[in-house]
Chimera marker file (.cmm) of the C-alpha trace (Angstrom):
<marker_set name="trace">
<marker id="1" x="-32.270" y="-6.670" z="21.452" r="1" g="1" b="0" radius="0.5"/>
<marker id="2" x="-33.950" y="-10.241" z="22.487" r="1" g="1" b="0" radius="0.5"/>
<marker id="3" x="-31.932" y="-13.241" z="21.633" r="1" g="1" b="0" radius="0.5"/>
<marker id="4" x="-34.694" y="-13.749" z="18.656" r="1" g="1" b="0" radius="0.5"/>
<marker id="5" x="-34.168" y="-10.298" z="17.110" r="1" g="1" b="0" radius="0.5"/>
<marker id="6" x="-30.230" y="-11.083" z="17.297" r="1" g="1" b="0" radius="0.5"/>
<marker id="7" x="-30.637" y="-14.297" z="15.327" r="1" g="1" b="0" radius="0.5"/>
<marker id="8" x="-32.020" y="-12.575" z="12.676" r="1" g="1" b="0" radius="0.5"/>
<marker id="9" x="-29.891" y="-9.087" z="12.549" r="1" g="1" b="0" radius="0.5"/>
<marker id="10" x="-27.345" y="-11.648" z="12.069" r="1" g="1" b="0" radius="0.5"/>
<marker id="11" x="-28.988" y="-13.797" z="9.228" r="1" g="1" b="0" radius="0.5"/>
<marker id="12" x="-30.360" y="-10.810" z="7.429" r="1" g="1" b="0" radius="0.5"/>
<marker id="13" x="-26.422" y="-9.942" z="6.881" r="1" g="1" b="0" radius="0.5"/>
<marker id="14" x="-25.725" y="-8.209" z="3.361" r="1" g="1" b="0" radius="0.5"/>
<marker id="15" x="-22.237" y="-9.476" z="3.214" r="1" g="1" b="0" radius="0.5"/>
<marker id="16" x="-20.058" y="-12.273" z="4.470" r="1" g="1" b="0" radius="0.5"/>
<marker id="17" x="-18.123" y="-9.437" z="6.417" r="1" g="1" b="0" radius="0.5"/>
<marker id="18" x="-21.010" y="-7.781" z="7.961" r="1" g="1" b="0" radius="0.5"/>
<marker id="19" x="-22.451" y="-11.817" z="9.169" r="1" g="1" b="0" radius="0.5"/>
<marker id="20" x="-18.522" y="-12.323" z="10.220" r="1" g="1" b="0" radius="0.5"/>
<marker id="21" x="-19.323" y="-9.004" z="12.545" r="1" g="1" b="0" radius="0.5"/>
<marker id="22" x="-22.658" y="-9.776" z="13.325" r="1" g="1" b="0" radius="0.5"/>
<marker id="23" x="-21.803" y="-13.590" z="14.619" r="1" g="1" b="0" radius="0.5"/>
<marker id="24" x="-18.730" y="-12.141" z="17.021" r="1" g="1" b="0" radius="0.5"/>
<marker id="25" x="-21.933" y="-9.776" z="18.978" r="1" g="1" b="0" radius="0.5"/>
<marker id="26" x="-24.447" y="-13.218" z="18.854" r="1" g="1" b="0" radius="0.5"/>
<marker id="27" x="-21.596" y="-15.779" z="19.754" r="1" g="1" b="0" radius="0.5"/>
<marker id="28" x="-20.907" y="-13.116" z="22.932" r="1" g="1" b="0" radius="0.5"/>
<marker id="29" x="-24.703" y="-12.799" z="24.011" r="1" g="1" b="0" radius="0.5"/>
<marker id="30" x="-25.735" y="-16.154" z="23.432" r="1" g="1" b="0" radius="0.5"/>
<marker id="31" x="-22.763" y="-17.941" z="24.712" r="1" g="1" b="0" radius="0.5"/>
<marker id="32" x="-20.684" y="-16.030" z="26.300" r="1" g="1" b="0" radius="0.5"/>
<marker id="33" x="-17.327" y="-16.413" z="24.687" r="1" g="1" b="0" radius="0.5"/>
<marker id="34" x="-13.844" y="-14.887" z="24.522" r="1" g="1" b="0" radius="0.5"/>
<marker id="35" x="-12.554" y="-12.906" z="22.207" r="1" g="1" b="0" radius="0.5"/>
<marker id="36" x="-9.427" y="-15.499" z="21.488" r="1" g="1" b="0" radius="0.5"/>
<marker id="37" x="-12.317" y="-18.219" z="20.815" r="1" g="1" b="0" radius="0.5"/>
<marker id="38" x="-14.798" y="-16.205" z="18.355" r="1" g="1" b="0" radius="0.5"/>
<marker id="39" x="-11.143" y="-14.933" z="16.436" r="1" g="1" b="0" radius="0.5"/>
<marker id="40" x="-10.408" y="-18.688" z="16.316" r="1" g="1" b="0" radius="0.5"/>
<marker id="41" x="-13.671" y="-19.840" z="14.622" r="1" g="1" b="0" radius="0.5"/>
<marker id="42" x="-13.642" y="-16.898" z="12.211" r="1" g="1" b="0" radius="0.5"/>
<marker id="43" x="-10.097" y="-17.471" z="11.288" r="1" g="1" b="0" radius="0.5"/>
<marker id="44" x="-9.535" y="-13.481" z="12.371" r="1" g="1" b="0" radius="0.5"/>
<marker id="45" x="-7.286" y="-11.574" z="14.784" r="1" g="1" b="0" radius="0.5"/>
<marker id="46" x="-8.519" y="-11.140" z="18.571" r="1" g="1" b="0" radius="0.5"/>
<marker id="47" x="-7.954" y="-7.450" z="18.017" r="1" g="1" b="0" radius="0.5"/>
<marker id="48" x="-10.586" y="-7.281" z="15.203" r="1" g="1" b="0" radius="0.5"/>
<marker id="49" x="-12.735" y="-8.924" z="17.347" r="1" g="1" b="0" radius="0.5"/>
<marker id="50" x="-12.687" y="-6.724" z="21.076" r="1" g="1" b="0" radius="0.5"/>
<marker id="51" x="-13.021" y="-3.797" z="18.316" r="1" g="1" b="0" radius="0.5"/>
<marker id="52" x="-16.170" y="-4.980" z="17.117" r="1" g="1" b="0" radius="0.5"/>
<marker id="53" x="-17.189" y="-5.856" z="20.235" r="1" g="1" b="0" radius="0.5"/>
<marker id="54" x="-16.807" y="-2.036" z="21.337" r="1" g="1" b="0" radius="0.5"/>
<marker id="55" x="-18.274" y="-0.415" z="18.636" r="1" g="1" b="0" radius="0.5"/>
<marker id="56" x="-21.626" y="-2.187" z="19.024" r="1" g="1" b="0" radius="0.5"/>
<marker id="57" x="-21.432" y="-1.416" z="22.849" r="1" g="1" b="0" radius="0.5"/>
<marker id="58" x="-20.773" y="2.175" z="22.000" r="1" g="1" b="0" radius="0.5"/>
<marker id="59" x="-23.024" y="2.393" z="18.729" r="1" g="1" b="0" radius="0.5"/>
<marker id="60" x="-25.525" y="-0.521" z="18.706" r="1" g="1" b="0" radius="0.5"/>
<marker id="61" x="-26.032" y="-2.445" z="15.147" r="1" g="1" b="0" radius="0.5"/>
<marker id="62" x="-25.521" y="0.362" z="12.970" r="1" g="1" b="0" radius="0.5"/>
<marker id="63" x="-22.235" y="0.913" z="14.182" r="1" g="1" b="0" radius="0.5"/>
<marker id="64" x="-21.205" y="-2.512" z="13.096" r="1" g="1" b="0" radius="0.5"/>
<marker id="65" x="-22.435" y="-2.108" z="9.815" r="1" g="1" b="0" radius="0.5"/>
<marker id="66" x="-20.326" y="0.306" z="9.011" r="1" g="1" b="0" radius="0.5"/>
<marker id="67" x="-17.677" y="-0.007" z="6.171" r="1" g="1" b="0" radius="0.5"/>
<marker id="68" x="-13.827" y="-0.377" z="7.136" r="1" g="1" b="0" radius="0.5"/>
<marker id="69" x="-12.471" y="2.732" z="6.165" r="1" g="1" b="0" radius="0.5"/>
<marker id="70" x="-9.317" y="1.071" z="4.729" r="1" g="1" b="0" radius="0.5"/>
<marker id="71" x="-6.848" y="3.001" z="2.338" r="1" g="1" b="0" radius="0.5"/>
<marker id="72" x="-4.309" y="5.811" z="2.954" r="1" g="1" b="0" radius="0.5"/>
<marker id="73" x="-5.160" y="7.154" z="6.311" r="1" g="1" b="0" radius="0.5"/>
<marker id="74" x="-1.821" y="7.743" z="7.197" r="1" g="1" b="0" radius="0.5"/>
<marker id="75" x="-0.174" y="8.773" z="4.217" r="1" g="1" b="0" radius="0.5"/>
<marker id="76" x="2.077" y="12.177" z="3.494" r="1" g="1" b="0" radius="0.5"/>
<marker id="77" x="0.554" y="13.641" z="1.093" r="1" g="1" b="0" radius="0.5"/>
<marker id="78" x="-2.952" y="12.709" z="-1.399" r="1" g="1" b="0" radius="0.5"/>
<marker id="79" x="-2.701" y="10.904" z="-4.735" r="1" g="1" b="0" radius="0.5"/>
<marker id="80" x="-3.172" y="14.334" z="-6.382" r="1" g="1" b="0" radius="0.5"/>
<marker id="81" x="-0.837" y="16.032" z="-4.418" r="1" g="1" b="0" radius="0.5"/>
<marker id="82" x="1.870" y="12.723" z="-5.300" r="1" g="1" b="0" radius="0.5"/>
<marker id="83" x="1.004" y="13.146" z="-8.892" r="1" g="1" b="0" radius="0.5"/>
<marker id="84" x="1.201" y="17.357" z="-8.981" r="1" g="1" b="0" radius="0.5"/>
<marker id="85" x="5.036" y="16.446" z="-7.650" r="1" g="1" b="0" radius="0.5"/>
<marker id="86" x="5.310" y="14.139" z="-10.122" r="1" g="1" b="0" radius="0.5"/>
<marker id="87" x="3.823" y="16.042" z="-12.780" r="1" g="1" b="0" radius="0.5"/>
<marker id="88" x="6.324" y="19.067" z="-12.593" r="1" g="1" b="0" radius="0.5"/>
<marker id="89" x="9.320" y="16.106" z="-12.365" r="1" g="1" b="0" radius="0.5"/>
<marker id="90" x="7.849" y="14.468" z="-15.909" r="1" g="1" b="0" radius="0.5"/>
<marker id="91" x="9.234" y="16.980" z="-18.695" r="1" g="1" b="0" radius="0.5"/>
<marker id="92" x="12.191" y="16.528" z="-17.509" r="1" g="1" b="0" radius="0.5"/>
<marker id="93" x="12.216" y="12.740" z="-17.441" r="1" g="1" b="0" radius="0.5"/>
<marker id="94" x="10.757" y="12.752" z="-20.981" r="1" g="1" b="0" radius="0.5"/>
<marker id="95" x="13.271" y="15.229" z="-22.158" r="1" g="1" b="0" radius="0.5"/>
<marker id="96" x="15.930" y="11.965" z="-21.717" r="1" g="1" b="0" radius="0.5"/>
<marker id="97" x="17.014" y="14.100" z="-18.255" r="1" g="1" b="0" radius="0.5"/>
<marker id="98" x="17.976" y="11.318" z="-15.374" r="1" g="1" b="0" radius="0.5"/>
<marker id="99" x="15.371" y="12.026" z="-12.581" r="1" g="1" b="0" radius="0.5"/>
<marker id="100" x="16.938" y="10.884" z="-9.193" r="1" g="1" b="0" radius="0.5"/>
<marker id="101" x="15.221" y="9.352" z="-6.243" r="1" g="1" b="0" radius="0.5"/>
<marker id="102" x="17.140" y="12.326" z="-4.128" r="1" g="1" b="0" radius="0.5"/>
<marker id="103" x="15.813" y="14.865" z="-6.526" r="1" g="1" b="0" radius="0.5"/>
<marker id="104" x="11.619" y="13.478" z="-5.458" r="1" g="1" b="0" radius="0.5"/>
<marker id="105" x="12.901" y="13.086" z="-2.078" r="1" g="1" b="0" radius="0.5"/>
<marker id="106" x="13.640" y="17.063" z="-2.128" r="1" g="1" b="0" radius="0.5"/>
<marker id="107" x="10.285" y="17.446" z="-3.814" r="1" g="1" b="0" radius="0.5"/>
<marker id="108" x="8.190" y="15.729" z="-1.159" r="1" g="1" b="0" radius="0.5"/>
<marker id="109" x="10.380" y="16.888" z="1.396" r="1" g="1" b="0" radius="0.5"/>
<marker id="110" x="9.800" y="20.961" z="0.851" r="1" g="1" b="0" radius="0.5"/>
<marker id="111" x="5.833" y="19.692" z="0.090" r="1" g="1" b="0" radius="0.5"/>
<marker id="112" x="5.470" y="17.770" z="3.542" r="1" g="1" b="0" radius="0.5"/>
<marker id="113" x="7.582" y="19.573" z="5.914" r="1" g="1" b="0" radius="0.5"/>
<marker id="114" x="9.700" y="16.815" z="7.273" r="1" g="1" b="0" radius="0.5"/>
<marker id="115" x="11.790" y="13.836" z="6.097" r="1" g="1" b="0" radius="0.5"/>
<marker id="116" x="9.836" y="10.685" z="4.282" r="1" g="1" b="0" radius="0.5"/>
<marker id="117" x="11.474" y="6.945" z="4.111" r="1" g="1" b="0" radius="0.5"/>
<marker id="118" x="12.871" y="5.694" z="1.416" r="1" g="1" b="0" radius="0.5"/>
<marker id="119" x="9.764" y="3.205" z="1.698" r="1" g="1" b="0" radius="0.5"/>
<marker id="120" x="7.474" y="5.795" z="0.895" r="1" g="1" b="0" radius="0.5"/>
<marker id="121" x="9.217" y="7.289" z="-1.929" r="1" g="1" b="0" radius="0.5"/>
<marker id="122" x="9.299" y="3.772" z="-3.671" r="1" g="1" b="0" radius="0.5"/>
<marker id="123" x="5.841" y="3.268" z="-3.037" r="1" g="1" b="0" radius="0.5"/>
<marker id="124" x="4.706" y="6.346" z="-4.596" r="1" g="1" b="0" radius="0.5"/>
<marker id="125" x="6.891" y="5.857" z="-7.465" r="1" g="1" b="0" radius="0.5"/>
<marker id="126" x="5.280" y="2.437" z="-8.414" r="1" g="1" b="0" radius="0.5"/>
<marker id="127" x="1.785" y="4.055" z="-7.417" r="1" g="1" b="0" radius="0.5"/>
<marker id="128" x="2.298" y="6.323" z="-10.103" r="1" g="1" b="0" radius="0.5"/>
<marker id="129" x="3.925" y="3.628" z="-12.312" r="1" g="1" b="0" radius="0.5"/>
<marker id="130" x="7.208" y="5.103" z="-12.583" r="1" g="1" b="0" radius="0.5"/>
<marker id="131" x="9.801" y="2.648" z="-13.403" r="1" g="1" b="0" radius="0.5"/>
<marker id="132" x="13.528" y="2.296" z="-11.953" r="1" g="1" b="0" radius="0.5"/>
<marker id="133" x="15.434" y="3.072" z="-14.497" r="1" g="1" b="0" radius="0.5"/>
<marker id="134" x="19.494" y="3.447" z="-14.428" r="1" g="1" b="0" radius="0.5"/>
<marker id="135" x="21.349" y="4.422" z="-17.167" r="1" g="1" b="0" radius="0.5"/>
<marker id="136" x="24.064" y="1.806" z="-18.453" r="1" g="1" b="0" radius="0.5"/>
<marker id="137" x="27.655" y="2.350" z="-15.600" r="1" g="1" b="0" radius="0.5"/>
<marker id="138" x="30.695" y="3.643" z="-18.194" r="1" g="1" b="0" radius="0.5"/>
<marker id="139" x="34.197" y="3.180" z="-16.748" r="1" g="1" b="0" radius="0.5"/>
<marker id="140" x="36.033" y="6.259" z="-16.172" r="1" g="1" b="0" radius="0.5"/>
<marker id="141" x="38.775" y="5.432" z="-18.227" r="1" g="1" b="0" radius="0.5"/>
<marker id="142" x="37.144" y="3.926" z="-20.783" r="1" g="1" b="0" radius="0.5"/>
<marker id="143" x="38.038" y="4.641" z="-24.479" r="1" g="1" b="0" radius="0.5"/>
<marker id="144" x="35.736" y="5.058" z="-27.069" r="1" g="1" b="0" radius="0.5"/>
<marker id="145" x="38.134" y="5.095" z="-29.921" r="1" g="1" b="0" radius="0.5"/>
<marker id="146" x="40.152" y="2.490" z="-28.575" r="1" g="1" b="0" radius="0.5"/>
<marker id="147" x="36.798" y="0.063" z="-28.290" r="1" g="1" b="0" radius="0.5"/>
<marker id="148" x="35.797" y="0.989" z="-31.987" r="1" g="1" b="0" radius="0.5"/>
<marker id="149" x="39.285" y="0.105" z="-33.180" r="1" g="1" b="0" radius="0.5"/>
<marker id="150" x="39.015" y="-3.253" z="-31.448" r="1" g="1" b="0" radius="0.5"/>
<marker id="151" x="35.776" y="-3.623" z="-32.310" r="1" g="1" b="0" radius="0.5"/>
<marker id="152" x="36.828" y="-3.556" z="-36.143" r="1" g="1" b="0" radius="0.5"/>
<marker id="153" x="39.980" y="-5.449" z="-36.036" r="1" g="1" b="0" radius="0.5"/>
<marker id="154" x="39.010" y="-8.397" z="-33.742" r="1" g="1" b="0" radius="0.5"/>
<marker id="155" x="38.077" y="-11.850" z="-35.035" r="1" g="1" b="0" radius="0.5"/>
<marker id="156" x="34.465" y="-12.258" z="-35.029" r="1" g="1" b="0" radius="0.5"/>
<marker id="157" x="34.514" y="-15.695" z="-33.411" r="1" g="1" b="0" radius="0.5"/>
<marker id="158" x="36.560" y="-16.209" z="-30.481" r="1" g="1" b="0" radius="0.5"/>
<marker id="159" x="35.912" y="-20.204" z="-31.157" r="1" g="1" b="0" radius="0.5"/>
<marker id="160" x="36.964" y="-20.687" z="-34.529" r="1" g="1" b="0" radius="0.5"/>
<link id1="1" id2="2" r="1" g="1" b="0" radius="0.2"/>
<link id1="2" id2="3" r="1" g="1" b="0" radius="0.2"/>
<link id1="3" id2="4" r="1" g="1" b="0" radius="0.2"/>
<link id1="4" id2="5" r="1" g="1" b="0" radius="0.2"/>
<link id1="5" id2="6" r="1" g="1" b="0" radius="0.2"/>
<link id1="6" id2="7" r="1" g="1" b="0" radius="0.2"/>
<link id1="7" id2="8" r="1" g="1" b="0" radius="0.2"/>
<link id1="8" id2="9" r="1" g="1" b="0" radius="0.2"/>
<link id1="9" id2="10" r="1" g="1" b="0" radius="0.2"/>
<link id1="10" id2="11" r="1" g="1" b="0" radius="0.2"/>
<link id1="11" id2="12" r="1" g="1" b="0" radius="0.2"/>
<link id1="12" id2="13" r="1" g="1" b="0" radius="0.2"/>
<link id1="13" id2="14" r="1" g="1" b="0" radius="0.2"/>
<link id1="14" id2="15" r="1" g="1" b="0" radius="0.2"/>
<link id1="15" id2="16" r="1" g="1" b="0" radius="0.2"/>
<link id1="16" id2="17" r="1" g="1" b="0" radius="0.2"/>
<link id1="17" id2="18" r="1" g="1" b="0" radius="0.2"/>
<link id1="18" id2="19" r="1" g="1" b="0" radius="0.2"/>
<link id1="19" id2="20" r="1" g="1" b="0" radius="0.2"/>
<link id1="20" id2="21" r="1" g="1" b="0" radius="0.2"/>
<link id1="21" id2="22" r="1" g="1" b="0" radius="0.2"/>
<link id1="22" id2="23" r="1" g="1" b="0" radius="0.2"/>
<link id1="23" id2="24" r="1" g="1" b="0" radius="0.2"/>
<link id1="24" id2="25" r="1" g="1" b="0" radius="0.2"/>
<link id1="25" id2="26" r="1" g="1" b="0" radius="0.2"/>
<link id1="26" id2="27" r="1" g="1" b="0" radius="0.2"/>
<link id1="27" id2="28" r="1" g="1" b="0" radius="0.2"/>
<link id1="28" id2="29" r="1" g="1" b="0" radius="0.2"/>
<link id1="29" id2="30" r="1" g="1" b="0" radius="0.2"/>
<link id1="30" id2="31" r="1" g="1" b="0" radius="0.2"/>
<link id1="31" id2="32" r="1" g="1" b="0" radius="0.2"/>
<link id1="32" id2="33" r="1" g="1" b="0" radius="0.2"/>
<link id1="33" id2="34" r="1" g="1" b="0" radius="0.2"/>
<link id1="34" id2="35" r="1" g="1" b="0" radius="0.2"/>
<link id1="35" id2="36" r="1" g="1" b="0" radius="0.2"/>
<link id1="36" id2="37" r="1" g="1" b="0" radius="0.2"/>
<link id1="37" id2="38" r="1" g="1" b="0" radius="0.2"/>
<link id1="38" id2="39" r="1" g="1" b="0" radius="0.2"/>
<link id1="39" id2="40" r="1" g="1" b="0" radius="0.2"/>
<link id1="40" id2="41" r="1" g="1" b="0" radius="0.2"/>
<link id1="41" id2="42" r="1" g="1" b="0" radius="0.2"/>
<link id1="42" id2="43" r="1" g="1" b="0" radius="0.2"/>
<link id1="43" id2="44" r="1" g="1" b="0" radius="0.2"/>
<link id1="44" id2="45" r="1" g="1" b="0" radius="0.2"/>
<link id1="45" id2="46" r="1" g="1" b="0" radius="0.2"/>
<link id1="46" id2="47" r="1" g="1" b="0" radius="0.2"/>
<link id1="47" id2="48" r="1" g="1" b="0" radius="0.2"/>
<link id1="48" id2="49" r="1" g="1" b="0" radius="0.2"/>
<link id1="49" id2="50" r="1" g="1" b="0" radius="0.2"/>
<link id1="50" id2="51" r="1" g="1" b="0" radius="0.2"/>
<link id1="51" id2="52" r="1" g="1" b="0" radius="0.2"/>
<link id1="52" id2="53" r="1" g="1" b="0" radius="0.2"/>
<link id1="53" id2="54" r="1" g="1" b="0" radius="0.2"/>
<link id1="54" id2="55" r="1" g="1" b="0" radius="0.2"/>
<link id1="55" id2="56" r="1" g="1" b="0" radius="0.2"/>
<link id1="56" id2="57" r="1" g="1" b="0" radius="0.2"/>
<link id1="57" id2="58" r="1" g="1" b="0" radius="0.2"/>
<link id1="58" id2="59" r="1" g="1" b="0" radius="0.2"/>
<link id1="59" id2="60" r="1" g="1" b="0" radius="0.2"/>
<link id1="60" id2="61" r="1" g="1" b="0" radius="0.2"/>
<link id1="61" id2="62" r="1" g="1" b="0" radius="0.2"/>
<link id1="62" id2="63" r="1" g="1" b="0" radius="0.2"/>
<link id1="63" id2="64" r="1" g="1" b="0" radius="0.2"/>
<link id1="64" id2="65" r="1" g="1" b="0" radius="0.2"/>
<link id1="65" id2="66" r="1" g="1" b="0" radius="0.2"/>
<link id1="66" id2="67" r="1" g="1" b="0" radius="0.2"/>
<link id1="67" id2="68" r="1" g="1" b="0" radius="0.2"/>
<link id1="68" id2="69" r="1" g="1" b="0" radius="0.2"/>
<link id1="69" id2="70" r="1" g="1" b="0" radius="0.2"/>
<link id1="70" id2="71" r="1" g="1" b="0" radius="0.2"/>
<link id1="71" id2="72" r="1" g="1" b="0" radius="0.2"/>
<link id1="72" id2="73" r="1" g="1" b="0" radius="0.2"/>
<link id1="73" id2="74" r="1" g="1" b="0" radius="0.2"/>
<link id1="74" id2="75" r="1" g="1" b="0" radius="0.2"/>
<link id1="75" id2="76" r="1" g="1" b="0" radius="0.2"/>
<link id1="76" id2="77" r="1" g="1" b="0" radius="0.2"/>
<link id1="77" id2="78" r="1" g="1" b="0" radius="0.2"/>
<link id1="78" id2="79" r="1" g="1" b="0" radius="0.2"/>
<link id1="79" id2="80" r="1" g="1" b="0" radius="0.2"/>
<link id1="80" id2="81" r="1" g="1" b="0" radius="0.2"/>
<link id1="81" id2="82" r="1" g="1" b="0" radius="0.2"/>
<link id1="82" id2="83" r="1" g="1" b="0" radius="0.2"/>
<link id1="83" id2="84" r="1" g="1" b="0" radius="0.2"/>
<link id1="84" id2="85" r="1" g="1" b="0" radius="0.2"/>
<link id1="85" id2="86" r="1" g="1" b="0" radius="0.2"/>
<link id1="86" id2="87" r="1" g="1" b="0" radius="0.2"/>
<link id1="87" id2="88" r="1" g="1" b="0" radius="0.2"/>
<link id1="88" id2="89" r="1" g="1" b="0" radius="0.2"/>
<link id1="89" id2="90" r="1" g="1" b="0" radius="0.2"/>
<link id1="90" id2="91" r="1" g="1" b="0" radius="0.2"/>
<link id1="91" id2="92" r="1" g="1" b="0" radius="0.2"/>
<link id1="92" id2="93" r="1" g="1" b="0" radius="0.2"/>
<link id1="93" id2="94" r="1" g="1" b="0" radius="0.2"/>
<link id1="94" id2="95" r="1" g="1" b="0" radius="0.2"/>
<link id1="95" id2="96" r="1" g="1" b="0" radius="0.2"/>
<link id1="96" id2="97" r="1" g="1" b="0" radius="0.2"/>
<link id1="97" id2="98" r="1" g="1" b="0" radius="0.2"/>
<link id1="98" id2="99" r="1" g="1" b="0" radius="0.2"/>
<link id1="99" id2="100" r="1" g="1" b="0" radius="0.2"/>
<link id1="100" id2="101" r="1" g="1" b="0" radius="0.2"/>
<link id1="101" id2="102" r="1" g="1" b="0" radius="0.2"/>
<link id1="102" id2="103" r="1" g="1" b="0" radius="0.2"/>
<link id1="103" id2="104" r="1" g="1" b="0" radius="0.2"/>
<link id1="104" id2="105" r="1" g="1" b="0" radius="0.2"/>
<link id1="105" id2="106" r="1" g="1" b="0" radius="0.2"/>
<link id1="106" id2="107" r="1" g="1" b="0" radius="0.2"/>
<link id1="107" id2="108" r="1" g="1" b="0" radius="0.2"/>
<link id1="108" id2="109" r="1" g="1" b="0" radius="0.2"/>
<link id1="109" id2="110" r="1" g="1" b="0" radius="0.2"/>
<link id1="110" id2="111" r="1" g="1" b="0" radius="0.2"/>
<link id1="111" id2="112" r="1" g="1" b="0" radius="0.2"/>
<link id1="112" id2="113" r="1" g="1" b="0" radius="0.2"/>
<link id1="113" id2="114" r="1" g="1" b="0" radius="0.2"/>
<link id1="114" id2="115" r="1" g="1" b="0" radius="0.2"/>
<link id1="115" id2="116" r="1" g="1" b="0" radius="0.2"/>
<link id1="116" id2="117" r="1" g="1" b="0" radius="0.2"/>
<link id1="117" id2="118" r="1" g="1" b="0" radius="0.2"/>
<link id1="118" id2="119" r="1" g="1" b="0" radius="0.2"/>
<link id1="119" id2="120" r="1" g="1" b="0" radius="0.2"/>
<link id1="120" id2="121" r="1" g="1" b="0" radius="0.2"/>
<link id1="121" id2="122" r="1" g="1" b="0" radius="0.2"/>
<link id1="122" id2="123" r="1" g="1" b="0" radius="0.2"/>
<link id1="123" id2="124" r="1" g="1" b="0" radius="0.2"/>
<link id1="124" id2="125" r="1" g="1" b="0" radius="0.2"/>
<link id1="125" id2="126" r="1" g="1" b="0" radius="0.2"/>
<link id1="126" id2="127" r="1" g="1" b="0" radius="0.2"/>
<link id1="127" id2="128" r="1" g="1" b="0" radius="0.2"/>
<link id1="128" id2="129" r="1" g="1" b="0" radius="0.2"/>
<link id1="129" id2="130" r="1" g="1" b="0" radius="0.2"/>
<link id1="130" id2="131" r="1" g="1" b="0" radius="0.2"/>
<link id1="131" id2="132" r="1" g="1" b="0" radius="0.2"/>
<link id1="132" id2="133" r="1" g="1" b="0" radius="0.2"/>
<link id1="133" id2="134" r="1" g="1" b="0" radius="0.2"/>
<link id1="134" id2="135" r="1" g="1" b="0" radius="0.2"/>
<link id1="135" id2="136" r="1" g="1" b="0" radius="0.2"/>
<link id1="136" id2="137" r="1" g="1" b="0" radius="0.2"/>
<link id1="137" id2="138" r="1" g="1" b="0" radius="0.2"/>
<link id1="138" id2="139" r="1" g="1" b="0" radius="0.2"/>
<link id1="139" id2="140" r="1" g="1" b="0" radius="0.2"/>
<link id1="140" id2="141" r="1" g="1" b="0" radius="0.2"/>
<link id1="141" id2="142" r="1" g="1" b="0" radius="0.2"/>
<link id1="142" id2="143" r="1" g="1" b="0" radius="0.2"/>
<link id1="143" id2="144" r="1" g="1" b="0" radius="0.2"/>
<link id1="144" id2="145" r="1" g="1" b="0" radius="0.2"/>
<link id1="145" id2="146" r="1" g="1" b="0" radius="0.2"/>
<link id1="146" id2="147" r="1" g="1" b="0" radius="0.2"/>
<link id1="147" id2="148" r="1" g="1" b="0" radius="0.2"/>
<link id1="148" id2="149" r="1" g="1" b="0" radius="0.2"/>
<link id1="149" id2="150" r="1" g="1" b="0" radius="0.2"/>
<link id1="150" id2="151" r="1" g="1" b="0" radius="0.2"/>
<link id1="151" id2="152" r="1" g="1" b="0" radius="0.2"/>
<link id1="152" id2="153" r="1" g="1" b="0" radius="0.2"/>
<link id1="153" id2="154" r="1" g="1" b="0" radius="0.2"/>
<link id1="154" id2="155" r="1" g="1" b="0" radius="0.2"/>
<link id1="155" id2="156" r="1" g="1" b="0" radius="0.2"/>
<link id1="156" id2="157" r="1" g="1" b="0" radius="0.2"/>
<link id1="157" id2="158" r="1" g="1" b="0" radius="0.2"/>
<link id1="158" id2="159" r="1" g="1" b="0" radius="0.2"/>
<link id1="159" id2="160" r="1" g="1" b="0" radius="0.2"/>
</marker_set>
C-alpha cells in the first residue's frame, strides 16, 4: 500500500475507532513514530497501540477492521448457564426462604468444577438483578412478650 492509498484507507474510516486504528498504521509509515508517541496523541495505552500495529503486519487492513471482541471471555460459566443456577435457587427465594451467598457459591461450585471469588458471585448476582437482602438481626435473648408489655405501658412521648 503506497503512501496515497494509506491516506485514504484511513479517511474512508467508518468509525472514529476504526480512523483511531487506521491513523496508529499511517502515523508509523509516514513518520515513523513510537508507539509511546501515537498512544500519546490518541489519548490511548501503548499496549493498544504495538497490538494494532501487529495485527496489520500479520493481517493487512482487514485485520484492523475488525471489531474488539469485548465481553465475557473469561468468565465461569454463560449468562444462561448463571441464570439456569439461578433459576432452580428462585422458588425458594420467593417462597420467603433466605437464599445465602454460600448456598450459590455451592451451586456454581458443583457447575464449574473449582472454587469462584466472592467477586464473581456478586457480580453475577447484580447481573441477574438479585438484590442483597438480610433479614432484620433479633437478639438471642430477646423477649417478645416482655417488648409488647412495654410497648403498651410506656409513655408515648419520652419529651413531655
Amino acid at each position: 500500500m503506497d503512501r496515497d492509498e494509506l491516506e485514504r484507507w484511513v479517511h474512508d474510516a467508518a468509525t472514529k475507532e476504526i480512523f483511531r486504528r487506521r491513523s496508529t498504521i499511517w502515523w508509523t509509515a509516514r513518520d515513523g513514530r513510537h508507539a509511546t508517541e501515537i498512544a500519546g496523541l490518541l489519548g490511548t495505552s501503548t499496549r493498544s497501540v504495538r497490538r494494532w500495529i501487529q495485527r496489520f503486519n500479520e493481517g493487512g487492513p482487514a485485520a484492523l477492521d475488525e471489531q474488539n471482541l469485548g465481553g465475557r471471555r473469561w468468565a465461569h460459566l454463560s449468562e444462561a448457564e448463571e441464570r439456569a443456577i439461578l433459576a432452580r435457587l428462585r422458588p425458594r427465594a420467593r417462597s420467603g426462604r433466605l437464599v445465602t451467598v454460600t448456598e450459590i457459591r455451592a451451586a456454581v461450585e458443583a457447575c464449574v468444577g473449582h472454587v469462584v471469588s466472592d467477586g464473581y458471585l456478586y457480580a453475577l448476582l447484580h447481573r441477574h438483578e438479585w438484590r442483597n437482602v438480610v433479614p432484620r438481626p433479633r437478639h438471642v435473648g430477646a423477649d417478645p412478650e416482655a417488648q409488647e408489655e412495654y410497648k403498651k405501658t410506656s409513655p408515648r412521648s419520652w419529651n413531655a
